[in-house]
N, C-alpha and C positions, 0 to 999 in steps of 0.2 A: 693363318690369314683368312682360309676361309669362314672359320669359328668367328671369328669378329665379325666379319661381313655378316653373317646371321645374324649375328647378336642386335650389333644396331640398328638391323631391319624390322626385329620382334621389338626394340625398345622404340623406333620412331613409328610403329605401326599402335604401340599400346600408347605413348604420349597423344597422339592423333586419337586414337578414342577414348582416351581421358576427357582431353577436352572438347572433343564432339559431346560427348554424355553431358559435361557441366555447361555447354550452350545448351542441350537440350534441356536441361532440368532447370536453367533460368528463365529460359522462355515458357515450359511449360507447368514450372510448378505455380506460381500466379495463376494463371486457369484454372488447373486443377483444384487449388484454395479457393477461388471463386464460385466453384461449379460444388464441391462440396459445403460450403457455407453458405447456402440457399435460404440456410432455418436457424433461428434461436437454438442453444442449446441446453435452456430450460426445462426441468423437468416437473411431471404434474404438479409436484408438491412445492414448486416455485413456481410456476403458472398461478396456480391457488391464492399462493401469499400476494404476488404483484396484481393480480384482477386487473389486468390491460387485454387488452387486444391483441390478436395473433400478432397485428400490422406493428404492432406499438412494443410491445415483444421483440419482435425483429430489430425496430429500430432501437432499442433501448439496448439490447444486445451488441450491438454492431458498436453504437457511438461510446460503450463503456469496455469493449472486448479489440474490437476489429480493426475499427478506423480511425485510429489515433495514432501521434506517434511514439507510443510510450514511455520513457520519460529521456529528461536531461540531465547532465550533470551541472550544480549550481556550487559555487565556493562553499565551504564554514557549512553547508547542512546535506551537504552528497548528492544523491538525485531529488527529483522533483517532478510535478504531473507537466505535465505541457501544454500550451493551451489549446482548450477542447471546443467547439460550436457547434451545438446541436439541438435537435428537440427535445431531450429529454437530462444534455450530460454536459454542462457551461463550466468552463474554467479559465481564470486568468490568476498567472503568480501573483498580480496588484490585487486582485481582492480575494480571490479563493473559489470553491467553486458556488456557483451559482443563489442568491437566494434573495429573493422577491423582497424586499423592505422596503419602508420609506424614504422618502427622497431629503427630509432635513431630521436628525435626531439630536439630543442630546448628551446622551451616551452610546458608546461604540460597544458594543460585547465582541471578542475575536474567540472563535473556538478553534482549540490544538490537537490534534492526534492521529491518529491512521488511517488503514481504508475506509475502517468502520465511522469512522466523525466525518471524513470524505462523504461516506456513503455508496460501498458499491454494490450493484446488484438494485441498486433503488434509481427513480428518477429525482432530478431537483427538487421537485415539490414534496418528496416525502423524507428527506434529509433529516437528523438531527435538527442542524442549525435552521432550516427553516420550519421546521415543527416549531421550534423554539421562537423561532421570530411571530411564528402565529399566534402565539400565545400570550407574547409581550403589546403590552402600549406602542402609541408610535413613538412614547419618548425615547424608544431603544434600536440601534440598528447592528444585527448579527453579523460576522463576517464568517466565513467557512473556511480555516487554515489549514482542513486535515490533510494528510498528503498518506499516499501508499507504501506501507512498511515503516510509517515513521513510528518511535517509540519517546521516548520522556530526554533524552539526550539531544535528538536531532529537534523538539521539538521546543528542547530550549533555546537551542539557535536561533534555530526560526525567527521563535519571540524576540529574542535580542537585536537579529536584523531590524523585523520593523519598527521597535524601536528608536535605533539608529536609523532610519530610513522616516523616522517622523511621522509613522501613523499614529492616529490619535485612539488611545485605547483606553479606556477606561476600566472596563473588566475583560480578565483573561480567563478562560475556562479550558481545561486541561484532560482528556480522557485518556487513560493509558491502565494498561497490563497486556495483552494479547500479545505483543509487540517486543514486550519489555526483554536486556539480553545483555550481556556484560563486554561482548565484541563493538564493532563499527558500525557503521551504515551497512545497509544493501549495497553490494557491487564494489565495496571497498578495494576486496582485491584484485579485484581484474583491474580497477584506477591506481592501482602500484605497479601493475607490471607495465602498463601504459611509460607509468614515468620513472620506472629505472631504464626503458628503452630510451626515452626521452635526455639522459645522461649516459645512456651506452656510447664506450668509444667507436666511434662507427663502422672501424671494421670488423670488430664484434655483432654487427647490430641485425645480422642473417642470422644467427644462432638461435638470438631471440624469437625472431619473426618465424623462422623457416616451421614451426610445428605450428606457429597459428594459422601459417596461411594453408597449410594441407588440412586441418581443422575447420577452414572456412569454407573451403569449395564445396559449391552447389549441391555435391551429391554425395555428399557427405554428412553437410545439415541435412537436406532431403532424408537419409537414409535413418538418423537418428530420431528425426520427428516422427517415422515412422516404427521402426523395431529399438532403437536406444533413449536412452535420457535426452529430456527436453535442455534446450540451451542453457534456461535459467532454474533451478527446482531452488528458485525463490523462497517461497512462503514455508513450507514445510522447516525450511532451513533457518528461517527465522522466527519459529514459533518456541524454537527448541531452546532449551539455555545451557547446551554444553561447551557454550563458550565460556564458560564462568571457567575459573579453575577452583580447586577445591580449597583454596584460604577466600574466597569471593562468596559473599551471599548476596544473591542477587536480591533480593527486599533492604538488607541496607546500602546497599547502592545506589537502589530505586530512593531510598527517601534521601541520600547524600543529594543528589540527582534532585528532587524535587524540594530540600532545603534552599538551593542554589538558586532555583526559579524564583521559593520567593523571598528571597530576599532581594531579589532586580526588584520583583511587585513592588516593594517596601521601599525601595530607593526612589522608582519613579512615579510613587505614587500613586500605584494602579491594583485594584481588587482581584487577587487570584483567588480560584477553585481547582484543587485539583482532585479529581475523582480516580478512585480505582474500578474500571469496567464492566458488567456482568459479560463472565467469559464460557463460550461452550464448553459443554462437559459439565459443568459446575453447577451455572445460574441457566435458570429457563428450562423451556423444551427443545430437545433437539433429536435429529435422527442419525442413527449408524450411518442410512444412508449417505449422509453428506458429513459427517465426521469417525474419520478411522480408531479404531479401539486405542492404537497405540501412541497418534496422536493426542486423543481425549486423557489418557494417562499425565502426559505429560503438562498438560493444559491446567490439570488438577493440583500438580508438585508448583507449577509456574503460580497459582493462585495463591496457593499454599505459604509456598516466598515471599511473597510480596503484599499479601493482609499482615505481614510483621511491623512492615511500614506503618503509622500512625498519627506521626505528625504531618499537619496541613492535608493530609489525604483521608476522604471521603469514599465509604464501600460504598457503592449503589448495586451492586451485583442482585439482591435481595428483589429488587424494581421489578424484576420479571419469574421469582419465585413463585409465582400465582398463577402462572401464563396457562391455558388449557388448549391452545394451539401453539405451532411451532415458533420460536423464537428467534431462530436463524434460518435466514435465507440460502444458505450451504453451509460452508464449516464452521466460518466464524461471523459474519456480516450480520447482522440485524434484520428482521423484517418490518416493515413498514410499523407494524403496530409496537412492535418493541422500541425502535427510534422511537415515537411517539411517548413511551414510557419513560424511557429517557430522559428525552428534552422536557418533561412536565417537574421530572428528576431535579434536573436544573431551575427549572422556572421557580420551585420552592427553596433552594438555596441562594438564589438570586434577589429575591422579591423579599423573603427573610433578611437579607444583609442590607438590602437597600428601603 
């Protein structure tokens, strides 16, 4: 008897500082991220590339890194950006992110692809799609569809929606390899475990939950953002393509994949491009510092794959072969002067067909 009576005095004295500690680290890990995230976390050699201002730095960091709410999940194309309002980093699902065009055009250009056609690490004004738009007459107006992690699948959705949603497109321009990958979406499966909970019989349904929810508490994340893996090792994970299986080549997938695109083009009428990307490692300058050896390997096989691809698909990788400065703005993104290469990339593929 008296063994018990200890027992449950050590287990209500350790539950009591359980969750004394996850009050403390909800209240105080916000601060803490506050009071550590004073500064950009750009380094000289993206300081360099962007040529902003400390002040502008900061904010340009904050509004593409910090203070958003990462993304949503959207039916038919998985996640999505959310919408952003800032000085430097505009986004709405209705048109895309942000970019300065005319107010009446005759042709609609929509550009498709990931962060890189997004543009992160850049402000709005130095984007592809508005590089591109600068470059065009007023008869044309750019739209900016890229989204974060999207590849040549999810970006045929995309297209499909606003189709069915009745945007008026006349040319669709398409950028993809970096991305490209034989599995799902980003975040696929954490959206399966969601909804087989969502059909668990419900007195089952603690089984399920009981490791997420001791996985979720405060000092737990806390503890992992600090000494363990980050919550999502996203990007890494989707650069890879070992999701293929070994009857799977991922280049004729990619061109099954970008036959399918166009032939919607050819149904509805509408001018596709689809270009294969200059990708680090490969195309351009880049530095170890911001791209890992065994990443860059893989980068190389991933390129490798997917120039097998040939119909309807344009290499541009070549565009930035010449570059005597850095090319990317960290591992894979573009810098300002390479977007520019790009989008001029474009503007002779464009301006040729039309």
């Amino acid at each position: 008897m008296h063994f018990f009576k200890n027992f449950s005095q050590i287990l209500l004295i350790t539950l009591i500082i359980l969750f004394l500690t996850n009050i403390f680290v909800s209240i105080g890990w916000p601060i803490y991220s506050k009071f550590k995230e004073k500064k950009h976390l750009y380094s000289k050699l993206q300081v360099d590339l962007l040529k902003m201002s400390e002040e502008n730095l900061n904010t340009l960091y904050d509004e593409l890194w910090r203070n958003y709410d990462k993304f949503k999940f959207e039916p038919f194309i998985g996640h999505t950006e959310t919408k952003r309002t800032g000085k430097f980093v505009n986004f709405t699902e209705e048109k895309g992110r942000k970019v300065i065009r005319p107010s009446n055009c005759n042709l609609n250009i929509y550009l498709y692809g990931g962060s890189t056609m997004f543009g992160y690490n850049v402000p709005d004004s130095q984007t592809i799609a508005q590089e591109l738009q600068n470059l065009l007459s007023n008869n044309y107006c750019v739209f900016n569809q890229g989204r974060s992690y999207f590849y040549s699948k999810q970006e045929n959705n995309l297209f499909a929606l606003n189709i069915e949603n009745e945007h008026k497109i006349d040319i669709a321009i398409f950028l993809d390899g970096v991305n490209e990958r034989c599995g799902g979406y980003n975040y696929s499966r954490y959206l399966n475990r969601s909804f087989s909970l969502l059909v668990e019989r419900p007195y089952k349904m603690w089984k399920t939950t009981s490791l997420d929810f001791l996985l979720t508490l405060p000092v737990v994340q806390f503890y992992n953002s600090l000494f363990g893996n980050k919550r999502w090792n996203i990007m890494y994970e989707n650069l890879k393509i070992s999701s293929c299986d070994k009857e799977v080549q991922l280049g004729n997938l990619f061109q099954h994949r970008v036959n399918l695109r166009h032939g919607l083009c050819k149904e509805n009428q509408i001018q596709c491009f689809s270009f294969l990307q200059p990708i680090a490692g490969v195309h351009g300058m880049q530095t170890d510092k911001f791209l890992h050896y065994k990443l860059k390997a893989g980068l190389i096989k991933k390129y490798n794959d997917l120039k097998k691809a040939n119909k309807y698909v344009i290499d541009i990788g070549k565009v930035l072969d010449e570059d005597t400065s850095l090319s990317y703005i960290d591992g894979v993104h573009y810098s300002p002067e390479a977007n520019l290469k790009i989008a001029k990339s474009f503007y002779d593929y464009v301006l040729k067909e039309n």
